[in-house]
PyMOL Python script that loads the backbone (N, CA, C, O; Angstrom):
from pymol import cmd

cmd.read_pdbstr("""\
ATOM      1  N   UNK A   1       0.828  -1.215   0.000  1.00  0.00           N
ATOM      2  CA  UNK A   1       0.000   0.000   0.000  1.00  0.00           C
ATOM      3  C   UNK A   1       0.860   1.261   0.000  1.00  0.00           C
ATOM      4  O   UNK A   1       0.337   2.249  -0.516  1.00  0.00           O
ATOM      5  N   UNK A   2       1.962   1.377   0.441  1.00  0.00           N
ATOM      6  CA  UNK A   2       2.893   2.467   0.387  1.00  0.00           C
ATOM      7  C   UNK A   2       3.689   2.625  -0.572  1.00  0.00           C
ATOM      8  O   UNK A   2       4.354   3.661  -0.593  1.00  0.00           O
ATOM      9  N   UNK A   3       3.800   1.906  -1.342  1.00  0.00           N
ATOM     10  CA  UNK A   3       3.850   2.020  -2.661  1.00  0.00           C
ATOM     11  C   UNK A   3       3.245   3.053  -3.697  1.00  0.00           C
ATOM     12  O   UNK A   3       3.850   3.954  -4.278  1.00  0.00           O
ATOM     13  N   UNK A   4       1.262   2.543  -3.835  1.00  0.00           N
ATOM     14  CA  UNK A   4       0.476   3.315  -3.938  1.00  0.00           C
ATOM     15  C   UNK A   4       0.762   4.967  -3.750  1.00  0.00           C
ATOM     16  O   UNK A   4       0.644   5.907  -4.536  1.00  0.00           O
ATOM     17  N   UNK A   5       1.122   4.897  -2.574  1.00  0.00           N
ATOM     18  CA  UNK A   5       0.850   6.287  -1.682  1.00  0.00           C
ATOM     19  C   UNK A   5       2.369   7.189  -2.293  1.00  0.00           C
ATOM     20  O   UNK A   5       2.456   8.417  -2.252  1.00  0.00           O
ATOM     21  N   UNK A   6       3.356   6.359  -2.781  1.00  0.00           N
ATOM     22  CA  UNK A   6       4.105   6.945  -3.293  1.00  0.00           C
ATOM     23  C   UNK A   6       4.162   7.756  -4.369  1.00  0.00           C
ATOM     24  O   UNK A   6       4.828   8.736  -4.704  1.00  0.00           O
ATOM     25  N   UNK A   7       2.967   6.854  -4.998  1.00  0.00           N
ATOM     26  CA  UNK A   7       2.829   6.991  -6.550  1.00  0.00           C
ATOM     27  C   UNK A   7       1.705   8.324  -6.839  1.00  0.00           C
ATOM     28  O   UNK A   7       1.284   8.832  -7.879  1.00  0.00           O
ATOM     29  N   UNK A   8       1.500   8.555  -5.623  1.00  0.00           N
ATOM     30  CA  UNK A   8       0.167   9.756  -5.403  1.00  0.00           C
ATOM     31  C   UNK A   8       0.135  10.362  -4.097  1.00  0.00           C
ATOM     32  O   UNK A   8      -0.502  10.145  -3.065  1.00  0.00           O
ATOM     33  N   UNK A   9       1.193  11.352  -4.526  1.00  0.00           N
ATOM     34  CA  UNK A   9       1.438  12.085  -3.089  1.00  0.00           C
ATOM     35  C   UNK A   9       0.627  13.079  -2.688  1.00  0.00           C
ATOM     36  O   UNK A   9       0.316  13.929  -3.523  1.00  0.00           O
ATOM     37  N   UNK A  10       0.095  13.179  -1.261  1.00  0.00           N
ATOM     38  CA  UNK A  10      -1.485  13.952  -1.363  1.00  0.00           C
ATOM     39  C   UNK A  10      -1.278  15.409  -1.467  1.00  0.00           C
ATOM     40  O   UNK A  10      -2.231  16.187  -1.498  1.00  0.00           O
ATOM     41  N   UNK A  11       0.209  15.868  -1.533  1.00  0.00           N
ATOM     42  CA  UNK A  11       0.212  17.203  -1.086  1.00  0.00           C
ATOM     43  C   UNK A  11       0.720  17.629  -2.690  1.00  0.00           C
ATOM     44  O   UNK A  11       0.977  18.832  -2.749  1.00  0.00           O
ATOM     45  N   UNK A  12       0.912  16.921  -3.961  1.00  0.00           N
ATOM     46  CA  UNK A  12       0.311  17.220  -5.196  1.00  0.00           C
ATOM     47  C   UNK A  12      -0.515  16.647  -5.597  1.00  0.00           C
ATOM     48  O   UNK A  12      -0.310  16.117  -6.689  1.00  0.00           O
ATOM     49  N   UNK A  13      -1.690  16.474  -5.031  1.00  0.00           N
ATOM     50  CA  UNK A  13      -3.249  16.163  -5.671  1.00  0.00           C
ATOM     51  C   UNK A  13      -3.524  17.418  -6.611  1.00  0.00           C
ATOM     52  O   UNK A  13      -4.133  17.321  -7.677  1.00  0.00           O
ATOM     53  N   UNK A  14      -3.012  18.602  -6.105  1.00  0.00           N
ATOM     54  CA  UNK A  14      -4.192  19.872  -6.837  1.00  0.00           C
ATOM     55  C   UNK A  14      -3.282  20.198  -7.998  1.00  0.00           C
ATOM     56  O   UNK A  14      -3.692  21.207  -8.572  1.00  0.00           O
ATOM     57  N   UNK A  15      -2.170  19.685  -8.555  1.00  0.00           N
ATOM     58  CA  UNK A  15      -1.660  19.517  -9.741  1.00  0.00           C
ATOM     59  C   UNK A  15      -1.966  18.720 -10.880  1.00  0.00           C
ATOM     60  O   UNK A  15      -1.852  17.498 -10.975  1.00  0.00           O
ATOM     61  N   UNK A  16      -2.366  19.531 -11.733  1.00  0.00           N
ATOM     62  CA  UNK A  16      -2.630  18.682 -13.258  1.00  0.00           C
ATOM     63  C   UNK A  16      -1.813  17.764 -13.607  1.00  0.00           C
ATOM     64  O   UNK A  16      -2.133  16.626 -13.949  1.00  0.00           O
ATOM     65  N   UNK A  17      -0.577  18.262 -13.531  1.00  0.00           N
ATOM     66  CA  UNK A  17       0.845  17.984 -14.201  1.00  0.00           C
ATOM     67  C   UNK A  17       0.959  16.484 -13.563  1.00  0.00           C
ATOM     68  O   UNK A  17       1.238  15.454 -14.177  1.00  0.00           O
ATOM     69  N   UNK A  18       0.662  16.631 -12.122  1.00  0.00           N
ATOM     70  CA  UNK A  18       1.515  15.362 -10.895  1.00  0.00           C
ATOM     71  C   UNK A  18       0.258  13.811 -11.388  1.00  0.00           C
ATOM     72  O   UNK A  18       0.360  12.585 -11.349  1.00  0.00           O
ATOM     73  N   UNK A  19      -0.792  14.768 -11.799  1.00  0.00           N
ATOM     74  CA  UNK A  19      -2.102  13.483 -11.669  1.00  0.00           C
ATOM     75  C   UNK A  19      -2.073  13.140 -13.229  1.00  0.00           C
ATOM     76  O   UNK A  19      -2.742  12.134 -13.463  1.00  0.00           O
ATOM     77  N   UNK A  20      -1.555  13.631 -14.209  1.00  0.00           N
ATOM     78  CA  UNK A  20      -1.387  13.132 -15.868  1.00  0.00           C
ATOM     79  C   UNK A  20      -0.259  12.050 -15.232  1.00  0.00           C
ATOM     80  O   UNK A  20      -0.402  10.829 -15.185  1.00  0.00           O
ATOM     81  N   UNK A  21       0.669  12.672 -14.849  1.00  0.00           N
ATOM     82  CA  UNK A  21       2.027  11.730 -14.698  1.00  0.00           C
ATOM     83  C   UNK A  21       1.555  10.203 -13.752  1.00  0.00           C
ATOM     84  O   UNK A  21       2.220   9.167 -13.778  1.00  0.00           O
ATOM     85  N   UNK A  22       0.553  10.353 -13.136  1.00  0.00           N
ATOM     86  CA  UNK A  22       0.497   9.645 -12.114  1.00  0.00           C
ATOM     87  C   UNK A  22      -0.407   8.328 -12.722  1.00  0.00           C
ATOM     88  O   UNK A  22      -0.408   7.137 -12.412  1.00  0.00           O
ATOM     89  N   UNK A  23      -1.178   9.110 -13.738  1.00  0.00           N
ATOM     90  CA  UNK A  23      -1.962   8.208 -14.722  1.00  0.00           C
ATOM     91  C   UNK A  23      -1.221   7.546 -15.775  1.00  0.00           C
ATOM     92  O   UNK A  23      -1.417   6.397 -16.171  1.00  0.00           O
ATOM     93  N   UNK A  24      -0.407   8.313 -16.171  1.00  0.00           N
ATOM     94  CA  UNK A  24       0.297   7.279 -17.222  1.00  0.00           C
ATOM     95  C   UNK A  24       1.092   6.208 -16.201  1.00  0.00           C
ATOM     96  O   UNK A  24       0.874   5.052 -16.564  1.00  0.00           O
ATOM     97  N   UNK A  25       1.861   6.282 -15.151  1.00  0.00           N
ATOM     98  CA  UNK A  25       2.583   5.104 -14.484  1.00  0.00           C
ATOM     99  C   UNK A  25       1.390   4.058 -13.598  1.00  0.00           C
ATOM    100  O   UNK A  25       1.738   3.071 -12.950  1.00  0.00           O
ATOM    101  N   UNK A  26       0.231   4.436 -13.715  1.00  0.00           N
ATOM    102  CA  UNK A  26      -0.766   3.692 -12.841  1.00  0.00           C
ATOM    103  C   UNK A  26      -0.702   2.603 -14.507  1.00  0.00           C
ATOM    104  O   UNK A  26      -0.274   1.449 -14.478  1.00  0.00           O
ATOM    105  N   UNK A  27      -1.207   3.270 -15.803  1.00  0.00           N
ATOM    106  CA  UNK A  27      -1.174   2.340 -17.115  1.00  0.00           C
ATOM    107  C   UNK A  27      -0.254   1.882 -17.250  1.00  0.00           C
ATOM    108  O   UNK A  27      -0.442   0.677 -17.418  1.00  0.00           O
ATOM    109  N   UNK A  28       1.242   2.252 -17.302  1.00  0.00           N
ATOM    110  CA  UNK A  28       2.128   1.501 -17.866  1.00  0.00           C
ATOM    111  C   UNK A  28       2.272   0.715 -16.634  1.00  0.00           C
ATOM    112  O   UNK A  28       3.290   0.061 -16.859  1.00  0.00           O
ATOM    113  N   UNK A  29       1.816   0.364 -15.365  1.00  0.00           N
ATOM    114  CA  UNK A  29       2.062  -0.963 -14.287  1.00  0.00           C
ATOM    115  C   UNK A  29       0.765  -1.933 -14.444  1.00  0.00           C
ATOM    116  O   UNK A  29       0.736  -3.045 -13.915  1.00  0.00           O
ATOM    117  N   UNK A  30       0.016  -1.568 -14.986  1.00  0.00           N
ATOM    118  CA  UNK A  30      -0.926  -2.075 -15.314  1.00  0.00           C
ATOM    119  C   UNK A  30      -1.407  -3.475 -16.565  1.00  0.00           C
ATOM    120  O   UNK A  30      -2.025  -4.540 -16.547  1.00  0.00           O
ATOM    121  N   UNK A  31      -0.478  -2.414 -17.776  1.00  0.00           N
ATOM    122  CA  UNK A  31       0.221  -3.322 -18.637  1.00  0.00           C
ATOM    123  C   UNK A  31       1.162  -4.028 -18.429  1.00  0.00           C
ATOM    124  O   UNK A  31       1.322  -4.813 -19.364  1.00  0.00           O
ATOM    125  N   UNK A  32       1.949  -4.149 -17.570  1.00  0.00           N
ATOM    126  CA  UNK A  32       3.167  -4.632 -17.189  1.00  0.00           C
ATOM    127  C   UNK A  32       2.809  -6.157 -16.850  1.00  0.00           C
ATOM    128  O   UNK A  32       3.358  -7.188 -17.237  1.00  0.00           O
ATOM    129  N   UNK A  33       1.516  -5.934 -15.851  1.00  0.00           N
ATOM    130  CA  UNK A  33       0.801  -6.643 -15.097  1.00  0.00           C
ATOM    131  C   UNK A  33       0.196  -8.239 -15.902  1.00  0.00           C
ATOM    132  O   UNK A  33       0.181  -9.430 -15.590  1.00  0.00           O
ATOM    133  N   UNK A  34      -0.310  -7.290 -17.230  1.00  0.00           N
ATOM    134  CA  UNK A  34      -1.054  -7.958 -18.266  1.00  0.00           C
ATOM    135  C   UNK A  34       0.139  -8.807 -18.706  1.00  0.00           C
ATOM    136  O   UNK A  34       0.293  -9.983 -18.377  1.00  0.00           O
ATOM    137  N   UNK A  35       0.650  -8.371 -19.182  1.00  0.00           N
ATOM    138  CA  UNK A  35       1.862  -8.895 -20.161  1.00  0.00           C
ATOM    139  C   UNK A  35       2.822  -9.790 -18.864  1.00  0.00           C
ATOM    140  O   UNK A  35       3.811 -10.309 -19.381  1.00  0.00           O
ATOM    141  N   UNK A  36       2.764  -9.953 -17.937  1.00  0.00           N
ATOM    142  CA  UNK A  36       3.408 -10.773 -17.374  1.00  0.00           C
ATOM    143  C   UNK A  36       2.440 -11.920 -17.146  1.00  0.00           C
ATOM    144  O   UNK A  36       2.742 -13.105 -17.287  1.00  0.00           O
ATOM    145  N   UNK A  37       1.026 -11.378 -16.711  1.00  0.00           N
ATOM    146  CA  UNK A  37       0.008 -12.819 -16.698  1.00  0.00           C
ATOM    147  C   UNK A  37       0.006 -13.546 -18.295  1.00  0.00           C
ATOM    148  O   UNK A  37      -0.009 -14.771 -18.420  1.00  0.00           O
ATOM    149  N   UNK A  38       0.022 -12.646 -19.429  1.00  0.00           N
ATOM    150  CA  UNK A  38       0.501 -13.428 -20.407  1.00  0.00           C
ATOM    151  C   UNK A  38       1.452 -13.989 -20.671  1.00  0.00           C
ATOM    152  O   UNK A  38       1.191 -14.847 -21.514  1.00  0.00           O
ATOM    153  N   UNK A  39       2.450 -13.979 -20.406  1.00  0.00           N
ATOM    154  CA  UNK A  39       3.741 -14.721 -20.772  1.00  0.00           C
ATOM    155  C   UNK A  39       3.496 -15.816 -19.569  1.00  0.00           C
ATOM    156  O   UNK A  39       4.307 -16.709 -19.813  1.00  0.00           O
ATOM    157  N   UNK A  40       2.862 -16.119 -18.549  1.00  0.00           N
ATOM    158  CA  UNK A  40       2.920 -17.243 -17.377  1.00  0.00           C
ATOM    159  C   UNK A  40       1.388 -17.820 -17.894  1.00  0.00           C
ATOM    160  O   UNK A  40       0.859 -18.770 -17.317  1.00  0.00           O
TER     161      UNK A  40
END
""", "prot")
cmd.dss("prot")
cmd.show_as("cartoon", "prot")
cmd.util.cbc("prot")
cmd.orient("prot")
């Protein structure tokens, strides 16, 4: 879970910039995710 919390730090929530960035690394772990349940 602190991981998470890394990845979305609350004291840049009110940044555009921090929550685009935060969305593309939430997708690219996401895919990561996929593509490893595919290859197993």
């Amino acid at each position: 879970m602190e991981k998470w919390r890394l990845l979305w730090p609350e004291q840049g929530d009110d940044s555009i910039l921090n929550k685009a960035k935060n969305c593309i690394i939430f997708k690219f772990m996401l895919n990561l995710i996929r593509t490893k349940i595919k290859l197993i």
